[in-house]
N, C-alpha and C positions, 0 to 999 in steps of 0.2 A: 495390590488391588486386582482381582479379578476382573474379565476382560467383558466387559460390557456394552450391547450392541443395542443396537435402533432399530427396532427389527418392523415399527410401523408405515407401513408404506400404503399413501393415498392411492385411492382405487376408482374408477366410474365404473357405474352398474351399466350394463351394456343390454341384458335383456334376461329376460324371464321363458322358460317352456315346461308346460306341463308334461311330463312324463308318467304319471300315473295319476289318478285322480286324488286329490287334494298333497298332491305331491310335486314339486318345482324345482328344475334346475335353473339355476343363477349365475351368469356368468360375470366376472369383471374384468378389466381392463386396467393393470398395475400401473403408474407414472413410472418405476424400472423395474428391470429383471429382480424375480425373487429366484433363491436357488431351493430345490426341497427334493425330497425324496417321495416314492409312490407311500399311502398308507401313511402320511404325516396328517395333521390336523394343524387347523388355523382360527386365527380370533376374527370375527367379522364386529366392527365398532363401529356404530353408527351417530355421526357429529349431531344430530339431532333427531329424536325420538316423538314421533309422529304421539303414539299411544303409551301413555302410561307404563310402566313394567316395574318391578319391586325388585327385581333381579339386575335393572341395571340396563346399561345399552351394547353392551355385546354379549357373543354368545360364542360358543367352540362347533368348528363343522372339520368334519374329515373331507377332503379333498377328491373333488372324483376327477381331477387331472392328474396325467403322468409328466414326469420333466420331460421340458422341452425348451426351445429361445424364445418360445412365445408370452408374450406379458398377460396373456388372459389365463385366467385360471373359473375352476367351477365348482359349485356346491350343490346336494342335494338338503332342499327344505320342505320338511314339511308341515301345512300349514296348524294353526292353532289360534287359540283364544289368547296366545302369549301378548304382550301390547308389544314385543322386541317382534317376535315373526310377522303380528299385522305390519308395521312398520316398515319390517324388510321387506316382504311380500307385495309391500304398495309402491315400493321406489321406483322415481319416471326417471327414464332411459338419462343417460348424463348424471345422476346425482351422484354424490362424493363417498365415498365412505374411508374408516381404514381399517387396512389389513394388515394383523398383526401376526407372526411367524416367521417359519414355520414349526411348530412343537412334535413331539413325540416321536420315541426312536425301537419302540417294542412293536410296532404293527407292520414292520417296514421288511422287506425283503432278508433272505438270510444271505450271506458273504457267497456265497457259491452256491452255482445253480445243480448241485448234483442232491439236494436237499430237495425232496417234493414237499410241495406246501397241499396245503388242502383248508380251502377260505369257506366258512360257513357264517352266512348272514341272513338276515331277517329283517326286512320294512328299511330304515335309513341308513340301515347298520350294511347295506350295499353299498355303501359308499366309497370307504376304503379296498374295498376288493374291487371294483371298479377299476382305483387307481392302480393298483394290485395288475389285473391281468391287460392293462394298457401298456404298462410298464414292463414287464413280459414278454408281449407283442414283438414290442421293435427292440429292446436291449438284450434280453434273455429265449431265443427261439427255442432254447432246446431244457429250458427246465420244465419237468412234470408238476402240471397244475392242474385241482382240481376245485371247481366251485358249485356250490348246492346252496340254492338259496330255499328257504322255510316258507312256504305260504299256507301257514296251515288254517289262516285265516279266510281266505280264495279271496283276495282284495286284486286286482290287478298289479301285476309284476313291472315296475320299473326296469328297465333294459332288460327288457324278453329277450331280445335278439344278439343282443351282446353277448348276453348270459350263454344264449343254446349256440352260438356260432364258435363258440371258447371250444367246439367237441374239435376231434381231429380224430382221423382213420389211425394214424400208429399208436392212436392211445395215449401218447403225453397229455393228451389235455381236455379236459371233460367239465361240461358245462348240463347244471339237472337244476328245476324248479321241480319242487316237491307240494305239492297241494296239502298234506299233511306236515306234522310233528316229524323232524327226525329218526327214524331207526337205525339199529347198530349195523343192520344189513346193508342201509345203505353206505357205509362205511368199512365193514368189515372186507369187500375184496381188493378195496386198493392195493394197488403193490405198494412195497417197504411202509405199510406202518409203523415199524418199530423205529423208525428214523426219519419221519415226515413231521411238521411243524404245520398246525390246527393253530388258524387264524381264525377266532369268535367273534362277531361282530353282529348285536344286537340289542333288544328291549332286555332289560333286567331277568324276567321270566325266561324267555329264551336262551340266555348267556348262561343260568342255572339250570335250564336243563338237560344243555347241550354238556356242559362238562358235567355232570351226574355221568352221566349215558360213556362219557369219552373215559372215566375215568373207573366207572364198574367195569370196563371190559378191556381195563388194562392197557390204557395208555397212560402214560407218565405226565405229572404235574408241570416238568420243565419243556416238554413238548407243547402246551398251551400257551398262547400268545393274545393277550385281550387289548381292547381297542382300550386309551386310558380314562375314558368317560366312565366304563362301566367296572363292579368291583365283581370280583368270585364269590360265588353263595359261599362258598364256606367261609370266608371271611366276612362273608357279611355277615352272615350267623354268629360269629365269634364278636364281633365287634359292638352287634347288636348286643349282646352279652354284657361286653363290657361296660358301655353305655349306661344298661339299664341299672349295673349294680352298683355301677360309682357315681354316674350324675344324675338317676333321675329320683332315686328314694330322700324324701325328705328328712332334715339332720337333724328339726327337732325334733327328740325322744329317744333317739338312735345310740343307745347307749350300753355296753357291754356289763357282763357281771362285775366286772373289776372297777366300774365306773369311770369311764375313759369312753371319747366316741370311738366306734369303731374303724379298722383301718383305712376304710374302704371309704367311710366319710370324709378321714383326714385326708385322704390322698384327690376325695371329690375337691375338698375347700383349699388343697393346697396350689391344684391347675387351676383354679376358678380365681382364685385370688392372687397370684401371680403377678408379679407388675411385665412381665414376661410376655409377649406374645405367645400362644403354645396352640398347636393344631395337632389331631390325630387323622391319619388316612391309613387305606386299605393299602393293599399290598404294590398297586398300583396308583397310587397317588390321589386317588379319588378323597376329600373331606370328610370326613362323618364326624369330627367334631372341632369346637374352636371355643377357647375360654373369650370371659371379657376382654382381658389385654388386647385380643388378635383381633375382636370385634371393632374395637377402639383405633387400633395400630391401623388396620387395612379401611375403615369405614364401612365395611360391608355388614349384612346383617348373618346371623347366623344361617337362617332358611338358604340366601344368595350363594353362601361357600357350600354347602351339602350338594353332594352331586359334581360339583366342579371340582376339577384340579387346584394348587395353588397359583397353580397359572392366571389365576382369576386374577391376583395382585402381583404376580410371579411375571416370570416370563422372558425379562429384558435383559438374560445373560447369551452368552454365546453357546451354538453349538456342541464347541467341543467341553465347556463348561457341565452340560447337563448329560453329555455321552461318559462323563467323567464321574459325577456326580450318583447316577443310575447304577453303572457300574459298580462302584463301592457302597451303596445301600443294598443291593440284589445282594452282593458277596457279603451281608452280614456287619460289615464295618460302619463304625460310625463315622459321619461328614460333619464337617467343618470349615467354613466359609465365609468370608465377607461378599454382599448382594446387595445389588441397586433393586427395588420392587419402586411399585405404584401406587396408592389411594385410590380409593374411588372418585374422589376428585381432581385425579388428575396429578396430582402431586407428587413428586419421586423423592424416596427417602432409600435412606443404606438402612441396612439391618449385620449384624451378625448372626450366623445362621449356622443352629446344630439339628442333627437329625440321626435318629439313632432306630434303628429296628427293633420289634416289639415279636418276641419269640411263640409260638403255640408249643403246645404240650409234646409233639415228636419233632421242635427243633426246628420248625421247619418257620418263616417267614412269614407274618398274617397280618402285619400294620407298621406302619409307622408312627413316632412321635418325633415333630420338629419344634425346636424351641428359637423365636428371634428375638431379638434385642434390637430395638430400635439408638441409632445411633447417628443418627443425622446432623445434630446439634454437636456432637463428637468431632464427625468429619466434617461438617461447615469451620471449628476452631481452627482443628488438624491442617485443613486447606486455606485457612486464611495465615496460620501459621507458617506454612510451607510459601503463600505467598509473599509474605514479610520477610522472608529467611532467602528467597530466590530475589527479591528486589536489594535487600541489601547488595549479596555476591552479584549483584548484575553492577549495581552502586559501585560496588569497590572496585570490580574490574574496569569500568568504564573512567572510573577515575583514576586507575589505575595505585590503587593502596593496597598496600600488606599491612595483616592481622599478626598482634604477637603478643602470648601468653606467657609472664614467664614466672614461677615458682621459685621465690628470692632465695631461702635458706638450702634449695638445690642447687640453683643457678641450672635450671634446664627449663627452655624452652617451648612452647608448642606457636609453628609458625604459619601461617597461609601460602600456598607455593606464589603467591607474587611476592612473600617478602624474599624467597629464595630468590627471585628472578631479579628483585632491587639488587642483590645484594652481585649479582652479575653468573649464577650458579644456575645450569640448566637443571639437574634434578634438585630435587628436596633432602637438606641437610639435617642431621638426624641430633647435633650436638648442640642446638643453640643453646646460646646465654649467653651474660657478660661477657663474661671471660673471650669468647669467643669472638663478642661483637669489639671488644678492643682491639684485637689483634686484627684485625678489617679495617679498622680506620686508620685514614692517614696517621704514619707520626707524630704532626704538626699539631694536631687535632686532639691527639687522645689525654692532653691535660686538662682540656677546657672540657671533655665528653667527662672524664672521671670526674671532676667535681659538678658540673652539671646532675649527673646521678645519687652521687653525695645530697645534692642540695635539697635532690627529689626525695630521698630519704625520709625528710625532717618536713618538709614541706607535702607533698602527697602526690604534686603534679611535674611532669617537665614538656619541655620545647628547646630541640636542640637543634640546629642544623649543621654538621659536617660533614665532612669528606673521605669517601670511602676505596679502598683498593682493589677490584676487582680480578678475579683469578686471572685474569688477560693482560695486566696490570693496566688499564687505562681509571683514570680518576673519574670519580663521579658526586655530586652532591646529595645528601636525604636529607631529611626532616623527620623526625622522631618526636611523637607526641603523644603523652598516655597519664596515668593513674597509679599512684601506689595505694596499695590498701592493705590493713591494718588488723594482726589479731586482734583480743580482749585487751593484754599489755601493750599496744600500741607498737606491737611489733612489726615490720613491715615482712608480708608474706608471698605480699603478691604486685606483679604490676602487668597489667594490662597498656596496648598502647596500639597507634597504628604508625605504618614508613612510608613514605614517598621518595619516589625520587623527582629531584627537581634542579637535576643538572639544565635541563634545558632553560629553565625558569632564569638558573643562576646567570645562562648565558644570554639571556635575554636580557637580562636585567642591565650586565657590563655594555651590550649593546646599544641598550638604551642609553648609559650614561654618557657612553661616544656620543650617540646622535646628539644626546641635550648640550655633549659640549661644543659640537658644532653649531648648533643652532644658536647657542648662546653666544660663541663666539665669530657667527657670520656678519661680514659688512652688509647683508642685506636683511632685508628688515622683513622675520619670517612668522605672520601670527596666525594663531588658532583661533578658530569663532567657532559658534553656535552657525546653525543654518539661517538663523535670524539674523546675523551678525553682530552678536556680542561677542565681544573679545573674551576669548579664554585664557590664551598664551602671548604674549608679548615679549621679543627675544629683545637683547641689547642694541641689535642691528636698528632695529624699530626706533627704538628711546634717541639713539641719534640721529636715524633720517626725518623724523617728524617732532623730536623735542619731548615728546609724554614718555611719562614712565611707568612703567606695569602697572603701578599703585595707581594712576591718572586713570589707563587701559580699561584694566580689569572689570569684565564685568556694563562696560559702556557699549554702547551700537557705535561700531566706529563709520557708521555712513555719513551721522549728522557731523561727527568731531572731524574727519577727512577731506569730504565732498563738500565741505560748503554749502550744502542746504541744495546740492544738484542731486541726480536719482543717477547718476553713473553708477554707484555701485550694488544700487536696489538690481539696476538691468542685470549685471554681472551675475550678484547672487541667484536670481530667477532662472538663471540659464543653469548654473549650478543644481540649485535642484530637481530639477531635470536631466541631471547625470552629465549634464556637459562639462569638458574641461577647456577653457579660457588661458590661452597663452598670448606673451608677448602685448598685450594690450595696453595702452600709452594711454596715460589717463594725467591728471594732476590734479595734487593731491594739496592738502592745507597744513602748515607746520603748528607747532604749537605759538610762536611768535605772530601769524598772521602772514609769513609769509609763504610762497607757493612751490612748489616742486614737481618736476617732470619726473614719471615714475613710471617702467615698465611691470605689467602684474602678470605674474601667472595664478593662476584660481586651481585648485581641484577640488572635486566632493571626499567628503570622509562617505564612507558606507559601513554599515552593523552586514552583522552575517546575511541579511533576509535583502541586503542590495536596495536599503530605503538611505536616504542622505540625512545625517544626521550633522555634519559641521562640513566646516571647510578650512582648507590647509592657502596660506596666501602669502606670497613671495612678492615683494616691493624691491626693486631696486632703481634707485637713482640714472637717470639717462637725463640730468642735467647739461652733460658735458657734451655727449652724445648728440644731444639734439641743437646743442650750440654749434657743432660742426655741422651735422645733417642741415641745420639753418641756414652756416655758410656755405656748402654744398650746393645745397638747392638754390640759393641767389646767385653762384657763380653758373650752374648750370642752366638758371634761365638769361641770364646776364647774356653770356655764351651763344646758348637758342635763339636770341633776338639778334646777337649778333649776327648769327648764319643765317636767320629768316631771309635776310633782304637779299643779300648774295645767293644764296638760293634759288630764291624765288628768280631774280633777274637768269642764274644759268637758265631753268627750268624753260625762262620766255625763250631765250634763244636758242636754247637746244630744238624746241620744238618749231620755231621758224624753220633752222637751217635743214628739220629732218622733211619739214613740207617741203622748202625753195631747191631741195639738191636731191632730191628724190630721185631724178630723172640724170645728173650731171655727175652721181660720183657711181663709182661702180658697187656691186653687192659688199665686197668687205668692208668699203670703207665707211658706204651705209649700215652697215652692222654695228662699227665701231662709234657710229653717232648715236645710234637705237638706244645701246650701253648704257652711253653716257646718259642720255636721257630718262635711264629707268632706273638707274643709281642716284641721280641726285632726286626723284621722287622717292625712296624708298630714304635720303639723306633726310627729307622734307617733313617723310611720314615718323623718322626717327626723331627730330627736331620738335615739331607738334606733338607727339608722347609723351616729351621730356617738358615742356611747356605746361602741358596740362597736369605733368604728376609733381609739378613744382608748383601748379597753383592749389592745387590738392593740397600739397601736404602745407604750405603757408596758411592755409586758410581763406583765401581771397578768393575761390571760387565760387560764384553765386551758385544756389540752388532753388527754385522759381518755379514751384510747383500750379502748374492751372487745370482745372476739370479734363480728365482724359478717357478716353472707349481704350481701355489698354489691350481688346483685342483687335481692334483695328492699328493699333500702334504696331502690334507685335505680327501682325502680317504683313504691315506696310515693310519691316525689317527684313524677314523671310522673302519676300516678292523682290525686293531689290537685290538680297542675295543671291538668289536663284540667277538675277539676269545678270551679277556681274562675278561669278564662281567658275572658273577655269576651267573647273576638273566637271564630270561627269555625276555627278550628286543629286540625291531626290532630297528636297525638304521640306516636310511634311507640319502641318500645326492643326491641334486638335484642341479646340475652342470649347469652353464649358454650354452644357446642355440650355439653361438661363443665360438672357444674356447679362453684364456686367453694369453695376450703377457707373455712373464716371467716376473715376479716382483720381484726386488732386496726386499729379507728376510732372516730376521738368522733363517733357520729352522725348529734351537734347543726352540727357545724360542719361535715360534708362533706353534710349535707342541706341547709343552708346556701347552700355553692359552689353544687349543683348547681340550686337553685330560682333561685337569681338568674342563673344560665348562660340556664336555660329562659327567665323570664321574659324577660331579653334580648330574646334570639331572638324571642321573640313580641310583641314592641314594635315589632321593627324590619323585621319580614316584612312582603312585600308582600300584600294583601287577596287578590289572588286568588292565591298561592300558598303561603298559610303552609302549610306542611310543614315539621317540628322530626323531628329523628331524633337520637335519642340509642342511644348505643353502650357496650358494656363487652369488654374483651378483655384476656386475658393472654398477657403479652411476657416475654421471657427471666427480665430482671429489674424487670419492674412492670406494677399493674395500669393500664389504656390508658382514662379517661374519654371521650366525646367526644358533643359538645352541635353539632348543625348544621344551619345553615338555608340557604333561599335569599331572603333578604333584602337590603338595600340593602347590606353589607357596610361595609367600613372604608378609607377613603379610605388611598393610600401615602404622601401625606406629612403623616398625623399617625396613625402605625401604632406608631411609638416613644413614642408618650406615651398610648398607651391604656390602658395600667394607673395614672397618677398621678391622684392623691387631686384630686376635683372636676371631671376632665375628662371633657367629652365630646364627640364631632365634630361639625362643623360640616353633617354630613347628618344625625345621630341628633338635635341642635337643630330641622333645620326638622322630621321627620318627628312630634316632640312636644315639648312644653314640659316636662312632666311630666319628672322624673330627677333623680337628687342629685347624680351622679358620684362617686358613694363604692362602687356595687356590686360595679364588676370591682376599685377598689383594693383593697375589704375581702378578694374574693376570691383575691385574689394572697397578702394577706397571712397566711389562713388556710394558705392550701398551703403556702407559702413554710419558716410556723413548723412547721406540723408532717411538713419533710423533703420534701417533693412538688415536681412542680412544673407552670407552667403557661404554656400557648403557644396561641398559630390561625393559622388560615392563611383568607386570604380578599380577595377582588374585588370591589370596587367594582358595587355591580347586580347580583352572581353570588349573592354569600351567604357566610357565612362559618363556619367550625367553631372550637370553642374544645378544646382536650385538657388534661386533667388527668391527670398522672401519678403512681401511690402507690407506696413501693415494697412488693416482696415482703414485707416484713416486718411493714407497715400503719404507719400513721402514726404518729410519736415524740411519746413522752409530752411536758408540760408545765407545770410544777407552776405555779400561781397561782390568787388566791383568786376571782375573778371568773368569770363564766360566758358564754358569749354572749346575748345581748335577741333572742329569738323574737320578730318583730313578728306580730300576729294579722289 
């Protein structure tokens, strides 16, 4: 396909100047750089046509600009009765137009400047010689240029001054308005005529009588260079000629002695009836005729194309396309090409495209005839073809299949280079077939592959999968799947097919069947649901921790069959959907007997490629035993805790007497040694009360007693108390919502609690010079938003999942102090947890970390029991 450009580019009209009377330069202003040369022509195409015009809305102008970087370029117009020139001529400063080029490559400079040109023009036909000696000016100083413009009309001269400033003293360069016709005089003293290049530019009449004149007095026909608007008398004379004797004489009657029409008629009705596009031009590309087809083809009328180029519908190839083209018609040869052209309406169609020179009587070049073939309906198949044929091989590669053809009674092959590459072969193997493809396959394999093929014989079709031996020797698995087909006798000649390989598949698959046989065979109870929580999978583990069996399962919402008619696992799911994942969560659960079960879950989301939650994966495992210990556990250690209260508390009285009454009676050490004592059995006290309160937590007996609360005055009252009882050097800031807050039903005790031991955290494990604590309050759609944060030494990422469990603490918060029970964040989990909330952080190692607490709108859920929380003092 030949290289086909865009060569329309939007323009604003920038202004208008008269330069001679009813004569106007036009400048525009391009959206980008056009490239062109001096002495090119350009299409001006106007988006909408003020006046009427039968010609259409554009028109061809030669350029009176020379290149340069600048995006304006200019035209001489002059004015008319045209409806296209009133149009032009009326356009207000900003309006659009486009400009299409740049065309033509015969009025343009010669390769080297040792060639004198000598430019003769008349009225608008100054156009390109304009561009001519601009271009001169600044790139060529030293070529000999001469320009004479014809006024033999005495109309005023457009660019007088340009014209008469072209003289110079050494004579390179000479600028003459002539008030008359041409004479040979003025021509005859230039130096080297016999080698100078006569650039003609003008009205019809003038272009023939300039070359008459240039060419009685012996200068040569390939020293003429004409602008491609206009055509040579002598071919016009010729062509006129032609015209008249083959299209215009009417063909009834027109009949020879021998009774046959005559040649001239057949050769009329043969171009005319043509299904063919067919045009004739002069020597220079100019129209002078066009059958019905090309009328039809292009939508123009015949009047529209006389006088224009085909560039009327033409145009939209490249460059080097038409310096290619020109070339080999000048030289007598015939072209041949495929071409994107235009309609008059706008619509681009391909043609095939021949064009063949039309000889005059001494041999010499006088017209052309081009003939196109419209072919667009061709190339729309061609290109949906090629699109079909490019989606497949995009298909196959992306799924990674090989193609294979194979000719049965040869045993040869024709393969796709991915089946070479299934087959483990970096180049393309030249031998397939059977024969070949046996000796690939495993050993094992090729008895089951041979009669497999056998079978496809008789039958037409196969699907094989075996195991194949790759030059490296590592094994691999394909899949082979195709067609036999059938001469007349039902002979098999052909089989067609495609390969896969799907070793990976194979190892997937063995993968899977591990996983299923752990799952199947795990003691805990491991099911797949829907996001809705309908069971999908139900492993064995299940069947005996809750008594149902798949067939019970399957297919049921296991919240209502589980939970007992509670929303425990609605919560759970909800949090899932949201991409959360739920570990170690102590629920209990309902068997199929009606009896109850302590069960630890872990929950994950399933996610599809696009990262939406489509099920969930849920791990059940029995912590009956577990919790029968942690039961007795926690009654021994509150047992234990009440037992130390009292003794306790009685050291604590006495300590504190003897450290008042001996103040003054024991000396510094020995008062040091009583300080000790006294701030170890509080820190014994504050350990005691921890373990007290994380024993009635987790028994359950801890009341929760929510009453109307100003949660920002709660949570200052916190921050104010810390400030005055915080050791160390610390700001602690709280930044209260812009509104203020409804009351929120909260037990006080316990969410003054959370947030004291949040703070103190924070201020344990901040760095000296930067403790800064900021605490926050904010409401969210549906809950109120705690948040407690610092920049302290933060929480290492791999023990982030165990920093809520009872007694832990990291291995940075150990060195940074000894001091810590690891009960604070557990008790505070547990506080939220029970009364509906909930809690999370985010946080970096040496950055610092935030901890959030969430309540909901509603404030926190009651909880009846007889116990209270241990305020420690």
């Amino acid at each position: 396909m030949p290289n086909v450009i865009d060569r329309a580019i939007l323009a604003k009209f920038l202004e208008k100047k008269e330069v001679a009377p009813n004569k106007y330069e036009l400048t525009f202003l391009l959206d980008r750089h056009m490239e062109y040369k001096a002495g090119q022509y350009i299409w001006v195409e106007l988006p909408q046509i003020r006046h009427d015009d039968p010609k259409g809305s554009r028109r061809s102008f030669s350029l009176l600009t020379a290149p340069s970087d600048s995006k304006e370029v200019s035209i001489l117009v002059e004015g008319s009765e045209s409806g296209f020139k009133r149009s032009l001529l009326n356009l207000e400063r900003g309006s659009e137009v486009n400009i299409i080029g740049p065309f033509g490559v015969t009025f343009c400079l010669p390769a080297y400047d040792d060639t004198p040109i000598v430019l003769l023009a008349k009225g608008t036909g100054i156009s390109p010689c304009v561009s001519l000696i601009r271009c001169v000016a600044t790139e060529r100083p030293h070529h000999k240029v001469t320009l004479i413009y014809i006024n033999d009309t005495h109309e005023q001269v457009p660019f007088t001054d340009e014209i008469l400033s072209l003289t110079t003293a050494d004579g390179n360069r000479k600028g003459v308005v002539l008030d008359r016709a041409l004479e040979w005089g003025d021509i005859r003293d230039l130096p080297h005529l016999d080698r100078s290049m006569f650039f003609i530019s003008g009205d019809q009449a003038m272009v023939d009588g300039v070359t008459e004149l240039l060419i009685t007095n012996g200068v040569f026909s390939h020293q003429l260079q004409y602008e491609s608007i206009y055509p040579t008398p002598k071919e016009s004379q010729i062509l006129k000629k032609i015209y008249e004797d083959s299209f215009t004489n009417n063909v009834n009657g027109v009949i020879g002695e021998d009774g046959v029409l005559q040649r001239n008629i057949i050769f009329r009705l043969a171009v005319e009836e043509s299904s063919n596009h067919v045009v004739i031009t002069d020597s220079n590309g100019v129209v002078y005729f066009a059958n019905k087809a090309a009328l039809t083809t292009t939508g123009y009328t015949l009047d529209e194309m006389r006088g224009n180029t085909p560039r009327l519908w033409g145009g939209l190839m490249s460059r080097d396309f038409y310096q290619d083209f020109w070339k080999k018609i000048k030289s007598g040869e015939q072209f041949t090409s495929e071409v994107v052209n235009r309609r008059k309406s706008g619509e681009i169609y391909n043609a095939i495209l021949h064009v063949s020179p039309i000889f005059g009587v001494n041999d010499e070049i006088i017209a052309y005839i081009s003939n196109e073939e419209d072919v667009t309906k061709l190339k729309a198949a061609e290109a949906l073809l090629k699109e079909s044929d490019t989606r497949l091989n995009l298909a196959l590669e992306v799924s990674k299949i090989g193609v294979w053809d194979l000719d049965i009674p040869n045993d040869n092959a024709v393969c796709s280079q991915k089946t070479d590459q299934i087959f483990g072969f970096d180049t393309p193997r030249t031998d397939w077939g059977i024969k070949v493809l046996m000796e690939l396959i495993l050993p094992e394999d090729r008895a089951a592959a041979q009669k497999t093929m056998e079978i496809a014989m008789e039958t037409g079709s196969y699907n094989l999968q075996i195991r194949v031996v790759w030059p490296d020797k590592s094994i691999h698995w394909v899949e082979a799947v195709g067609h036999v087909y059938y001469d007349n006798e039902h002979r098999p000649i052909r089989m067609l097919g495609t390969i896969l390989d799907i070793t990976e598949s194979k190892k997937a698959e063995e993968e899977l069947k591990r996983f299923e046989a752990i799952v199947l065979d795990s003691d805990d109870a491991i099911i797949g649901a829907t996001a809705e929580c309908v069971v999908m999978n139900w492993n064995d583990g299940a069947e005996r921790l809750y008594g149902f069996s798949a067939e019970d399962m399957i297919g049921r919402c296991c919240e209502g069959v589980l939970t007992q008619g509670t929303n425990d696992l609605e919560k759970l799911f909800a949090r899932i959907k949201n991409g959360e994942r739920v570990s170690n969560h102590h629920a209990v659960h309902s068997r199929k007997d009606g009896s109850l079960v302590d069960v630890s879950l872990t929950i994950s989301p399933i996610k599809d490629h696009a990262g939406v939650v489509t099920g969930v994966s849920m791990i059940a495992r029995d912590i009956t035993k577990e919790k029968a210990i942690d039961k007795a556990k926690s009654e021994f250690v509150s047992l234990a805790s009440h037992q130390l209260k009292t003794p306790l508390s009685a050291i604590l009285w006495a300590g504190d007497m003897l450290v008042k009454e001996t103040a003054t009676s024991l000396n510094e050490t020995q008062h040091g040694f009583l300080v000790d004592l006294v701030d170890s059995a509080e820190r014994m006290k504050l350990l005691v009360d921890q373990l007290l309160n994380v024993s009635r937590m987790e028994s359950g007996v801890l009341r929760v007693d929510p009453t109307p609360v100003q949660l920002e005055d709660l949570i200052q009252g916190v921050v104010d108390h810390e400030l005055l009882t915080t050791k160390t050097a610390c700001s602690i800031s709280f930044v209260k919502p812009q509104d203020k807050l409804p009351l929120v039903p909260t037990d006080e005790f316990l969410l003054r609690e959370v947030i004291s031991n949040l703070i103190v955290n924070a201020v344990h494990y901040s760095k000296p010079d930067s403790c800064e604590i900021n605490v926050s309050l904010e409401r969210r759609s549906s809950d109120y938003l705690i948040s407690v944060s610092d920049k302290g030494i933060g929480i290492p990422d791999d023990v982030r999942h165990r920093i809520f469990e009872k007694l832990f603490r990291a291995p940075n918060a150990q060195k940074r102090t000894t001091d810590g029970t690891g009960l604070g964040l557990y008790l505070v989990k547990l506080i939220v947890d029970s009364s509906g909330g909930q809690i999370w952080f985010d946080s970096k190692e040496n950055v610092g970390t935030s901890f959030h607490v969430s309540i909901p709108l509603s404030g926190m859920q009651p909880r009846e029991g007889d116990k209270s929380l241990i305020i420690s003092q």
